[in-house]
mmCIF file of the N, C-alpha and C atoms, coordinates in Angstrom:
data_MODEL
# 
_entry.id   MODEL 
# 
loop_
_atom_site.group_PDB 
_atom_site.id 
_atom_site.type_symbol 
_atom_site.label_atom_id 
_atom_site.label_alt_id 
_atom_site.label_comp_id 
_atom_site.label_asym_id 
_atom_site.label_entity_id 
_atom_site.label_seq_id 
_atom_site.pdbx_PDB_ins_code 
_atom_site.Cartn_x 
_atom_site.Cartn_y 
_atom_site.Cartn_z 
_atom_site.occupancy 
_atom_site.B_iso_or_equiv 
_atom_site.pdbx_formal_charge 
_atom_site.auth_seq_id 
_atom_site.auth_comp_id 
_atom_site.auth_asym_id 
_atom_site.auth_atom_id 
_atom_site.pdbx_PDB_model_num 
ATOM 1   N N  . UNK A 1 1  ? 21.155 12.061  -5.958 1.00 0.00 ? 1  UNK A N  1 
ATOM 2   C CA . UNK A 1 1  ? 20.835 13.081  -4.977 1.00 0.00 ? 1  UNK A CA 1 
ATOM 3   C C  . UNK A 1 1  ? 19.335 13.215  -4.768 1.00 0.00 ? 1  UNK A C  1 
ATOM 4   N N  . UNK A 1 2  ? 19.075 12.249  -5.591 1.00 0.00 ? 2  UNK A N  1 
ATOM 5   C CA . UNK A 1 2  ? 17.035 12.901  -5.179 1.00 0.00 ? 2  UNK A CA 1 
ATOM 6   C C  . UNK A 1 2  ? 16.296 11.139  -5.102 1.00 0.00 ? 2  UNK A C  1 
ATOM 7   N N  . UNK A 1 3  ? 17.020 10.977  -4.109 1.00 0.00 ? 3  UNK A N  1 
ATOM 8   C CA . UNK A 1 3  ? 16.168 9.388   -3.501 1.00 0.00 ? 3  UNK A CA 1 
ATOM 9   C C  . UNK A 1 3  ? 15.815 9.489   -2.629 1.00 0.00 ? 3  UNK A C  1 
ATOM 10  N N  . UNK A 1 4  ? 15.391 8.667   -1.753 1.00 0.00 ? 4  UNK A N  1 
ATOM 11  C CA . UNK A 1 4  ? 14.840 8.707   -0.189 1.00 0.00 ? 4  UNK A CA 1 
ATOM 12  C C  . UNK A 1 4  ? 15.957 8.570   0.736  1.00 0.00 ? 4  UNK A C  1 
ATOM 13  N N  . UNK A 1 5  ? 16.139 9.074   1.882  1.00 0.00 ? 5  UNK A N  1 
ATOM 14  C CA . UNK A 1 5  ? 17.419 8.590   2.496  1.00 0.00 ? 5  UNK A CA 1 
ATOM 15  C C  . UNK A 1 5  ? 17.234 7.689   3.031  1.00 0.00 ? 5  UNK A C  1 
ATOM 16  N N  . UNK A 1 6  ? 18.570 7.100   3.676  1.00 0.00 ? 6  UNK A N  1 
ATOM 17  C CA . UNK A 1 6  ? 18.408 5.395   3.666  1.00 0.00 ? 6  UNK A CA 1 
ATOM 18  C C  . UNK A 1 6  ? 17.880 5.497   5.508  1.00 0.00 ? 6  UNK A C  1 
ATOM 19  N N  . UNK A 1 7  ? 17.500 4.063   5.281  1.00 0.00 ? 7  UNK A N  1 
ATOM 20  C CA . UNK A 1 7  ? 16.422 3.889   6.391  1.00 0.00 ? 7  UNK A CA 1 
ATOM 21  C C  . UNK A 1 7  ? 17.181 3.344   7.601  1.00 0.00 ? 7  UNK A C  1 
ATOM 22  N N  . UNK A 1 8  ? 17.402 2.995   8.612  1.00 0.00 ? 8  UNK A N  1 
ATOM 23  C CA . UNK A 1 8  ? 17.668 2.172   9.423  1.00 0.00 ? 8  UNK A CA 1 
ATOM 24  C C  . UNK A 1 8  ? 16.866 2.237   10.736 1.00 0.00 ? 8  UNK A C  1 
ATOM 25  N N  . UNK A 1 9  ? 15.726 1.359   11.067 1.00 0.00 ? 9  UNK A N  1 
ATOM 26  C CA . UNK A 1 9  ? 14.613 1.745   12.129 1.00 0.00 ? 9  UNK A CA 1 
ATOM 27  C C  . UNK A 1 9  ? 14.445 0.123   12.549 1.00 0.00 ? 9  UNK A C  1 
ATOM 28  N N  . UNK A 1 10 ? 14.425 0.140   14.364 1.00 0.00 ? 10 UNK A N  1 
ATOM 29  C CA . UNK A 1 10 ? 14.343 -0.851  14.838 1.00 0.00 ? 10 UNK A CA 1 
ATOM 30  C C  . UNK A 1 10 ? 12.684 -1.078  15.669 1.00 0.00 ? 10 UNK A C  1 
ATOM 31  N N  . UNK A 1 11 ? 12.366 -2.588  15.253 1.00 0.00 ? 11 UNK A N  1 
ATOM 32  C CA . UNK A 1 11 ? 11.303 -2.408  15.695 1.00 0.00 ? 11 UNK A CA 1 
ATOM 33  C C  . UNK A 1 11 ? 10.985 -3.857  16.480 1.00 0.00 ? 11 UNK A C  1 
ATOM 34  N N  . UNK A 1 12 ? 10.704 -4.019  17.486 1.00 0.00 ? 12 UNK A N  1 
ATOM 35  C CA . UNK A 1 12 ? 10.830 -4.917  18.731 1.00 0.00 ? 12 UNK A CA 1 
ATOM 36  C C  . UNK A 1 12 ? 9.090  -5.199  19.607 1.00 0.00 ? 12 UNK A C  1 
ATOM 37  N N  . UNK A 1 13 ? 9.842  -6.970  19.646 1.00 0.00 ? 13 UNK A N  1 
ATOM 38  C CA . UNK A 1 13 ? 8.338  -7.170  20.146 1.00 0.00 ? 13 UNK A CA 1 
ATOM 39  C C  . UNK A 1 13 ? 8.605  -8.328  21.175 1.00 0.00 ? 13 UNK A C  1 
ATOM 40  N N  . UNK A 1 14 ? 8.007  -8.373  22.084 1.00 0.00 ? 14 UNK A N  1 
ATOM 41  C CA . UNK A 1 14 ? 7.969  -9.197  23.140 1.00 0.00 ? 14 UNK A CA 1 
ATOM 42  C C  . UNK A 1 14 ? 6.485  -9.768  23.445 1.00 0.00 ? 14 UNK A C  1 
ATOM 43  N N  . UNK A 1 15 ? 6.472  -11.098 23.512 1.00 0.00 ? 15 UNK A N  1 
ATOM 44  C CA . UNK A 1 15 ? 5.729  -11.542 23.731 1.00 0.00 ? 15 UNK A CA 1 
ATOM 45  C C  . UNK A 1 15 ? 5.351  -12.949 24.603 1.00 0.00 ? 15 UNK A C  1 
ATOM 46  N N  . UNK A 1 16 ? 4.541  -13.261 25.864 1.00 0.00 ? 16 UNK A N  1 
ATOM 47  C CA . UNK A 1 16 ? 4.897  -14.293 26.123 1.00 0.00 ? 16 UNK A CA 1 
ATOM 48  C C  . UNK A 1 16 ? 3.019  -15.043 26.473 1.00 0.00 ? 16 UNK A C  1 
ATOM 49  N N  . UNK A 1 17 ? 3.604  -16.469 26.456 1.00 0.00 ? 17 UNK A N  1 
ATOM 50  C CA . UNK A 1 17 ? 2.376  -16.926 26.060 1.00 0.00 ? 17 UNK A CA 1 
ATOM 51  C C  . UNK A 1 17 ? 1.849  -17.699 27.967 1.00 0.00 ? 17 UNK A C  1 
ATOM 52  N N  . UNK A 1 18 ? 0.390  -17.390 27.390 1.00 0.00 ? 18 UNK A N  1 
ATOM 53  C CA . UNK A 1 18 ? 0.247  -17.699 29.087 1.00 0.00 ? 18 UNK A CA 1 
ATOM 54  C C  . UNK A 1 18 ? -0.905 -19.476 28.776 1.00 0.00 ? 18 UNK A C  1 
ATOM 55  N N  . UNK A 1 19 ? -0.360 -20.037 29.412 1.00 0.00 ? 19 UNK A N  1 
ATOM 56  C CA . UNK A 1 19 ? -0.942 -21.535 29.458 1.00 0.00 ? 19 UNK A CA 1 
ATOM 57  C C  . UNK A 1 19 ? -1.896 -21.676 30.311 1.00 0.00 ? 19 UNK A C  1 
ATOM 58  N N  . UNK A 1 20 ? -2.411 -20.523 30.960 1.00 0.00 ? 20 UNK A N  1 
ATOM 59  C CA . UNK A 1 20 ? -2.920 -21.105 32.189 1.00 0.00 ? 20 UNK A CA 1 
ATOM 60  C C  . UNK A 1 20 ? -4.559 -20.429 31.785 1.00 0.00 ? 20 UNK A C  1 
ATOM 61  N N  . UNK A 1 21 ? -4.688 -19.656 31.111 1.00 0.00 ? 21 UNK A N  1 
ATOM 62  C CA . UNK A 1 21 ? -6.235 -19.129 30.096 1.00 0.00 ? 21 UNK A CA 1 
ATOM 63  C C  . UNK A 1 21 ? -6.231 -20.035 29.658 1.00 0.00 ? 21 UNK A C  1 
ATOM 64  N N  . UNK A 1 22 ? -7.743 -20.096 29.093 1.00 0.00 ? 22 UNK A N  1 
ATOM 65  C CA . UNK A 1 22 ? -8.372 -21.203 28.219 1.00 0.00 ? 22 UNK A CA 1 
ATOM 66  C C  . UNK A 1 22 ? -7.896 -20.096 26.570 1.00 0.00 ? 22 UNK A C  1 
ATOM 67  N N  . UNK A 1 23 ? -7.608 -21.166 26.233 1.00 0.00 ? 23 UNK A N  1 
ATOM 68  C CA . UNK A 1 23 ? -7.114 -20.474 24.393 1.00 0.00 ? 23 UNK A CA 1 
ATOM 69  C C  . UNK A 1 23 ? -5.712 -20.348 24.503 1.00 0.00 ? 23 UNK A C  1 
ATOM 70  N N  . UNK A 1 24 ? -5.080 -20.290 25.719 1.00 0.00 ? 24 UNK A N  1 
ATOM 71  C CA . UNK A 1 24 ? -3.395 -20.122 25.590 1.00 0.00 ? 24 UNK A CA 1 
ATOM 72  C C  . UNK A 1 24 ? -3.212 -18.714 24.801 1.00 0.00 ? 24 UNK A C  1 
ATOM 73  N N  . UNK A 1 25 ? -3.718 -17.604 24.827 1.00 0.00 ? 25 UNK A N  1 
ATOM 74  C CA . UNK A 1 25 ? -3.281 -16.403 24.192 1.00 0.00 ? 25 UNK A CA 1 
ATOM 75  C C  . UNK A 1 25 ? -1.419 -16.067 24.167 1.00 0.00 ? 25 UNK A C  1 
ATOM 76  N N  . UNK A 1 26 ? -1.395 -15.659 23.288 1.00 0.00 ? 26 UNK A N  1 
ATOM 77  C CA . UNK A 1 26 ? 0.149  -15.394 23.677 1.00 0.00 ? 26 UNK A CA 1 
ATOM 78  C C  . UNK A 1 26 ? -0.249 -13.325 23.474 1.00 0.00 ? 26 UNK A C  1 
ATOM 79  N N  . UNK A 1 27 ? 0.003  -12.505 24.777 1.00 0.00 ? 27 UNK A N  1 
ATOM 80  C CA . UNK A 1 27 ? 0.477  -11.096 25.101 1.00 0.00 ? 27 UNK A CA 1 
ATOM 81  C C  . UNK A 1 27 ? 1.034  -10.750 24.981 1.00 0.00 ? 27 UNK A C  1 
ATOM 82  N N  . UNK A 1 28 ? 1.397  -9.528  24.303 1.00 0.00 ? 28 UNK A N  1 
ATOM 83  C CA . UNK A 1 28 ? 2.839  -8.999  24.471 1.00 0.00 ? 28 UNK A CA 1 
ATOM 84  C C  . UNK A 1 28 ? 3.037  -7.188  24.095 1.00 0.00 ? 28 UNK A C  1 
ATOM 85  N N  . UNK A 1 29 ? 3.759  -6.435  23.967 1.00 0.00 ? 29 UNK A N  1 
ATOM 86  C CA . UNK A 1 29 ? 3.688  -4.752  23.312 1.00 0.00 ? 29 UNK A CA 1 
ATOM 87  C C  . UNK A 1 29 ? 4.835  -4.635  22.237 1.00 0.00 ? 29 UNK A C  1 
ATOM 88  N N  . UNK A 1 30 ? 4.430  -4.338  21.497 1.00 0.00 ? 30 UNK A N  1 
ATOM 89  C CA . UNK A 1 30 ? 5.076  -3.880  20.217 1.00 0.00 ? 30 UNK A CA 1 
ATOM 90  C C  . UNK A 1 30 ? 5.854  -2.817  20.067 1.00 0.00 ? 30 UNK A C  1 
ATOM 91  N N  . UNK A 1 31 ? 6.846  -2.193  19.837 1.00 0.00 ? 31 UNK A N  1 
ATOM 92  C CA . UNK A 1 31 ? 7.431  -0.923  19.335 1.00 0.00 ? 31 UNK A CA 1 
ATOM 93  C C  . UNK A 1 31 ? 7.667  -1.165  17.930 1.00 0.00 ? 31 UNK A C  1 
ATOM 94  N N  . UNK A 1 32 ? 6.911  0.270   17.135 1.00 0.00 ? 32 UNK A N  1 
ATOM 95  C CA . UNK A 1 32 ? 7.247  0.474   15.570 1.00 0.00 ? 32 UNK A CA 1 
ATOM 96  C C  . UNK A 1 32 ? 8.077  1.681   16.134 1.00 0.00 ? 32 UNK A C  1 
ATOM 97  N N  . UNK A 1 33 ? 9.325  1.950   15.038 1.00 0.00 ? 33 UNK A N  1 
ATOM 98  C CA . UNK A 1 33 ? 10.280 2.852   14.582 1.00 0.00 ? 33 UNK A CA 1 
ATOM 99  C C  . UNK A 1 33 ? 10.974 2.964   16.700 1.00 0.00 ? 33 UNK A C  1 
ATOM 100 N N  . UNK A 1 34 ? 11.399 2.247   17.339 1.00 0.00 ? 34 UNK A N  1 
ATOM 101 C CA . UNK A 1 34 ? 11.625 2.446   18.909 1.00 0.00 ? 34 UNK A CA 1 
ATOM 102 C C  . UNK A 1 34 ? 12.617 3.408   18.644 1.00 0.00 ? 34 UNK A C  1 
ATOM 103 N N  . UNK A 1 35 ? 13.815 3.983   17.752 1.00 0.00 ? 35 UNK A N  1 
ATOM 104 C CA . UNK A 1 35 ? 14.229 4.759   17.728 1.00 0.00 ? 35 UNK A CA 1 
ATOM 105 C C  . UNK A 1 35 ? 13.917 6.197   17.238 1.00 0.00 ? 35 UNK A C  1 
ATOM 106 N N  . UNK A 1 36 ? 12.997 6.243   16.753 1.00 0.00 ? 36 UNK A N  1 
ATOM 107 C CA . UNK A 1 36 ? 12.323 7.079   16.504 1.00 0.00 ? 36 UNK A CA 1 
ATOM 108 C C  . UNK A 1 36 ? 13.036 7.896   15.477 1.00 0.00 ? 36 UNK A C  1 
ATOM 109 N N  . UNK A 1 37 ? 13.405 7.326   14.729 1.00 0.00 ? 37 UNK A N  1 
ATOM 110 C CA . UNK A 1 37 ? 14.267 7.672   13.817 1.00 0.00 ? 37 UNK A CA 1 
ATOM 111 C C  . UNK A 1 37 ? 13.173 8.384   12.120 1.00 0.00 ? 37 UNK A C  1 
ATOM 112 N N  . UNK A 1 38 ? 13.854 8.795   11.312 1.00 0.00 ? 38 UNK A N  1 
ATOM 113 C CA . UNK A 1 38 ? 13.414 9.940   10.485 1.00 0.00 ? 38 UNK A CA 1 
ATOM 114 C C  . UNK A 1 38 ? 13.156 8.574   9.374  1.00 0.00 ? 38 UNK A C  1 
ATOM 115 N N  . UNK A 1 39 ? 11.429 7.942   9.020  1.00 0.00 ? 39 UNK A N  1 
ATOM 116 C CA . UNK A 1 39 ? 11.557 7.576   7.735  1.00 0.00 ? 39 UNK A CA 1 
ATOM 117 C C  . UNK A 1 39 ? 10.735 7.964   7.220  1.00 0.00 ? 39 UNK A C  1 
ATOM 118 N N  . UNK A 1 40 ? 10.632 9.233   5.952  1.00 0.00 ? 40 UNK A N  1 
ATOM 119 C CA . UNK A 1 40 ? 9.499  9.744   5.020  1.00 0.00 ? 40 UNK A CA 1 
ATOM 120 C C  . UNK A 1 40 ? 9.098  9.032   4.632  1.00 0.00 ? 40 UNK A C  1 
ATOM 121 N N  . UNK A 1 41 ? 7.985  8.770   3.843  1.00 0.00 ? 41 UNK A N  1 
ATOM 122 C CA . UNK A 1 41 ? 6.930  7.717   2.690  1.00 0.00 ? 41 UNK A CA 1 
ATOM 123 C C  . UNK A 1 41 ? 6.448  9.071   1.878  1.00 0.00 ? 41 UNK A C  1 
ATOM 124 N N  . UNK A 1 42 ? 6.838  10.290  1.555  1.00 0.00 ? 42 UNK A N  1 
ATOM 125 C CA . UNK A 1 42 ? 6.624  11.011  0.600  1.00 0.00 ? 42 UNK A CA 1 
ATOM 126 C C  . UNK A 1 42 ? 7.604  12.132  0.624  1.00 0.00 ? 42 UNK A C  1 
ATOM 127 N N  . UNK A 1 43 ? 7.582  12.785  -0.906 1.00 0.00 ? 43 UNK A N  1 
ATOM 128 C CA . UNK A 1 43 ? 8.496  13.872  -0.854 1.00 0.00 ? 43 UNK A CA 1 
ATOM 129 C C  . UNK A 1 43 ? 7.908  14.547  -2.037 1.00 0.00 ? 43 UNK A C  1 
ATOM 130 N N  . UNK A 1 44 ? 8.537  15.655  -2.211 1.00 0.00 ? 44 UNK A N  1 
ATOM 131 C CA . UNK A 1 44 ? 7.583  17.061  -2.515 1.00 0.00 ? 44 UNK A CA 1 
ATOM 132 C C  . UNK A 1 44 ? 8.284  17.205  -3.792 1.00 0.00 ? 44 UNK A C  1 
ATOM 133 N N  . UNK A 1 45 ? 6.952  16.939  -4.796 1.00 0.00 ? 45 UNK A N  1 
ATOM 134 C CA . UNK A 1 45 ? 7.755  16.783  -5.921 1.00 0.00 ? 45 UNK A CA 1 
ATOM 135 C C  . UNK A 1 45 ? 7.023  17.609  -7.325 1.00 0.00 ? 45 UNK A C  1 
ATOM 136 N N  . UNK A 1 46 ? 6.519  18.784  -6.643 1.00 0.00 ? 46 UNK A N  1 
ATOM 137 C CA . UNK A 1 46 ? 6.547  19.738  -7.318 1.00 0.00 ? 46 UNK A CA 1 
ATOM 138 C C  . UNK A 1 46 ? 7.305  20.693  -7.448 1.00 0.00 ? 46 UNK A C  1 
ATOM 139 N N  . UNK A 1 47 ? 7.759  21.062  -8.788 1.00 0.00 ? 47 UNK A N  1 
ATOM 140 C CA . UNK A 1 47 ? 8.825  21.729  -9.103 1.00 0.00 ? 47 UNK A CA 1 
ATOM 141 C C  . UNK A 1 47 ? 8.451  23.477  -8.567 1.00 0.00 ? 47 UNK A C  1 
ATOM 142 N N  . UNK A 1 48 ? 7.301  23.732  -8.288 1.00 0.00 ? 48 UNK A N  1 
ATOM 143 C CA . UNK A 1 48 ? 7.001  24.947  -8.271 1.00 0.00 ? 48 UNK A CA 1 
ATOM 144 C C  . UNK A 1 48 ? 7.252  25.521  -6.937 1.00 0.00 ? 48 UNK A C  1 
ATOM 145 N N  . UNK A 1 49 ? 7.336  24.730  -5.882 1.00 0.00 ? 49 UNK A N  1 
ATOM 146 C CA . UNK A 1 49 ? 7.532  24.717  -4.747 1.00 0.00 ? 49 UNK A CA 1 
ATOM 147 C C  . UNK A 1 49 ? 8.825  24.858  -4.169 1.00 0.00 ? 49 UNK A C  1 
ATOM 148 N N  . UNK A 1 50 ? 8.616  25.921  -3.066 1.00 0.00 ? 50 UNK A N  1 
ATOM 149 C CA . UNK A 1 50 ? 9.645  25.800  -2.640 1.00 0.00 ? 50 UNK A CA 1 
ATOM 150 C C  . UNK A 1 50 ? 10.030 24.769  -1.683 1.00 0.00 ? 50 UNK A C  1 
ATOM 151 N N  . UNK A 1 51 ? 9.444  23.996  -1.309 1.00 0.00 ? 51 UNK A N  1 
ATOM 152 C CA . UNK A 1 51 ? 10.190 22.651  -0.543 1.00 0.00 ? 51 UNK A CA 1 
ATOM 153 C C  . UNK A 1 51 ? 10.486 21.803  -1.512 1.00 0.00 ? 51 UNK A C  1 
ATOM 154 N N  . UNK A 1 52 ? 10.004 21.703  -2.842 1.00 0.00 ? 52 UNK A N  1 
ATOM 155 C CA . UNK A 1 52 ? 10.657 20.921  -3.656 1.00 0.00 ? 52 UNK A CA 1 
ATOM 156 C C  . UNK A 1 52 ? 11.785 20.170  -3.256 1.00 0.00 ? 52 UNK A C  1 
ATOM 157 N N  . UNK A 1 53 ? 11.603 18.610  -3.490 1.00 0.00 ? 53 UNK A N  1 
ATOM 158 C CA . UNK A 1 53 ? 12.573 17.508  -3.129 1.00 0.00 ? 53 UNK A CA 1 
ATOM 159 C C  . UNK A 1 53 ? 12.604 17.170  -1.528 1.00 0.00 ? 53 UNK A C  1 
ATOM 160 N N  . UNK A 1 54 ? 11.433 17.780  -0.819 1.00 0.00 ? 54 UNK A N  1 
ATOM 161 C CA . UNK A 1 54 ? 11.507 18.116  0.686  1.00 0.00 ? 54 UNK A CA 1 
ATOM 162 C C  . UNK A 1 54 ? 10.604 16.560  0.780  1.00 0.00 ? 54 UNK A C  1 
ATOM 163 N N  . UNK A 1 55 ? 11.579 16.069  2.276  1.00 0.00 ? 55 UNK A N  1 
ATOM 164 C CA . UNK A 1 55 ? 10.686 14.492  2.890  1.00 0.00 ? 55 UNK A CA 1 
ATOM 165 C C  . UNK A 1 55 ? 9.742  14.789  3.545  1.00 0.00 ? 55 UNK A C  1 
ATOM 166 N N  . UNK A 1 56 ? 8.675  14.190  3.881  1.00 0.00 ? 56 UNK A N  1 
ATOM 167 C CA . UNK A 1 56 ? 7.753  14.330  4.862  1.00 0.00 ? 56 UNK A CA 1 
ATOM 168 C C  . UNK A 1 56 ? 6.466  13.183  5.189  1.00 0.00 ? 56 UNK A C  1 
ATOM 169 N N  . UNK A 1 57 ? 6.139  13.288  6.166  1.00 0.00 ? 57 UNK A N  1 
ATOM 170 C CA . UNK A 1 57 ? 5.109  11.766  6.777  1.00 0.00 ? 57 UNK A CA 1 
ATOM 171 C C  . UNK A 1 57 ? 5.999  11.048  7.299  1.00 0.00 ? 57 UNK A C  1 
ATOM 172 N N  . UNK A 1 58 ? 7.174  11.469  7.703  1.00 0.00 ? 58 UNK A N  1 
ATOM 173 C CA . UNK A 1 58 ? 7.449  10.348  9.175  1.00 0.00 ? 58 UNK A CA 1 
ATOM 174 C C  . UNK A 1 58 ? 6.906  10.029  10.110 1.00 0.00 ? 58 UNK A C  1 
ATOM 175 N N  . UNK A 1 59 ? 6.548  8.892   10.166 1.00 0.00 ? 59 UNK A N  1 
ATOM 176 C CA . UNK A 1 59 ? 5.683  8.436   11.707 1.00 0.00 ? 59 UNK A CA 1 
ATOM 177 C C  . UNK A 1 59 ? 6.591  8.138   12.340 1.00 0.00 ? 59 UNK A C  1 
ATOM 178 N N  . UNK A 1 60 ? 5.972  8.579   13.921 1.00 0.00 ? 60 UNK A N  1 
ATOM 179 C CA . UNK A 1 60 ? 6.451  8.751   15.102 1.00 0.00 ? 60 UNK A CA 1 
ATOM 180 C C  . UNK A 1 60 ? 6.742  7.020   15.699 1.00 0.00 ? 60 UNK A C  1 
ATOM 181 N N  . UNK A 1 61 ? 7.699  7.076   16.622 1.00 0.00 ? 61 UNK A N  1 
ATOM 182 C CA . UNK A 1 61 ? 7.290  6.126   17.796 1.00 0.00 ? 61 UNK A CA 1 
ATOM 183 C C  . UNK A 1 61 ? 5.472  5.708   18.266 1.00 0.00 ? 61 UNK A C  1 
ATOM 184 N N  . UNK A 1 62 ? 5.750  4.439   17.880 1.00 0.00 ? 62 UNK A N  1 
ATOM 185 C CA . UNK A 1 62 ? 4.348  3.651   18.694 1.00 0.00 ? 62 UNK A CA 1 
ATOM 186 C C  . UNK A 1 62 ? 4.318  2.569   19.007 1.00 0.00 ? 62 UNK A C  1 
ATOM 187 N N  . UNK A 1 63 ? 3.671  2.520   19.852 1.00 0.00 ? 63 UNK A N  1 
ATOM 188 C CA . UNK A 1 63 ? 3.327  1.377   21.035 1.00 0.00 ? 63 UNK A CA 1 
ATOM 189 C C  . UNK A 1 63 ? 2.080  0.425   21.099 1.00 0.00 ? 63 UNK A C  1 
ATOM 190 N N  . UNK A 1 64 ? 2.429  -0.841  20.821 1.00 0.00 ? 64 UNK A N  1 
ATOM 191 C CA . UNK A 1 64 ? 0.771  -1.196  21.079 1.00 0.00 ? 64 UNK A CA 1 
ATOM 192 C C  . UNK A 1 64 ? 1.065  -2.734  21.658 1.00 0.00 ? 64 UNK A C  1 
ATOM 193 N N  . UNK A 1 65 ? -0.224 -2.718  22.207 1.00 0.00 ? 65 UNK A N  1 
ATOM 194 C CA . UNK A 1 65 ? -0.895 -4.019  22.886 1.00 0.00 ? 65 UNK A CA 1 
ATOM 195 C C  . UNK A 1 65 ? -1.108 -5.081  22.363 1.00 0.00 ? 65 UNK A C  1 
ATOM 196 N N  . UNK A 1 66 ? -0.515 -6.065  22.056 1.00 0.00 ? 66 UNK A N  1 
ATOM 197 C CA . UNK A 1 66 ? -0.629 -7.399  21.051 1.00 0.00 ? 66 UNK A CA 1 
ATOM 198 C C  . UNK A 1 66 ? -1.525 -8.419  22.019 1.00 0.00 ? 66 UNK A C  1 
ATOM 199 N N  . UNK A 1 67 ? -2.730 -8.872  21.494 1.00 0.00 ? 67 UNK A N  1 
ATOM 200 C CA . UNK A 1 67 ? -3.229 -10.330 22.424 1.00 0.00 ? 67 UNK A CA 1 
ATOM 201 C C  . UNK A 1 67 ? -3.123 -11.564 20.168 1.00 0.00 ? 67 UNK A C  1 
ATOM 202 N N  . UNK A 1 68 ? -3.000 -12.253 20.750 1.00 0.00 ? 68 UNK A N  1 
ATOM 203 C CA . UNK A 1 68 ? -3.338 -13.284 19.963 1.00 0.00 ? 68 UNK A CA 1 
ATOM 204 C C  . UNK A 1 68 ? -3.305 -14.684 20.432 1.00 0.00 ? 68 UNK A C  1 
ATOM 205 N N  . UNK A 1 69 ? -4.388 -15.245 19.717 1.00 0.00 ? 69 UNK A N  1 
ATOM 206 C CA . UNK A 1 69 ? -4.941 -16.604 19.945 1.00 0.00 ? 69 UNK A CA 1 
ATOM 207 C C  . UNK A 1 69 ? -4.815 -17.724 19.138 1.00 0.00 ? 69 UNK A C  1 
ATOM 208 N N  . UNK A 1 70 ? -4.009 -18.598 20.081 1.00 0.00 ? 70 UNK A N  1 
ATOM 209 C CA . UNK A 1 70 ? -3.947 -19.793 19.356 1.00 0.00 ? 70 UNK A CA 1 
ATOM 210 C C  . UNK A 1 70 ? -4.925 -21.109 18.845 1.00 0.00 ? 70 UNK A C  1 
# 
């Protein structure tokens, strides 16, 4: 009863590569957690407290701009 709950978070990336720049970059946008689903990385583990055993630091949905070079 006092683990992390279980995780299930999808995270998706598209990317396509353009031949026609010098370097051939391949572009694309990223989604971390796209469901935006609940995953803590800490929990409250002082006994004195009343949130005791409480999750918290879920990061949100994010989005980002991928360039990389081949």
């Amino acid at each position: 009863d006092r683990h992390f709950p279980t995780l299930a978070a999808v995270d998706l990336d598209i990317e396509h590569k353009f031949a026609w720049i010098k370097g051939q970059p391949w572009i694309g946008v990223r989604f971390y957690n796209s469901l935006d689903r609940f995953a803590p990385s800490e929990v409250q583990s002082n006994t004195g407290s009343p949130m005791f055993g409480g999750f918290f630091n879920s990061p949100g949905r994010q989005f980002r701009l991928q360039v990389r070079l081949d």
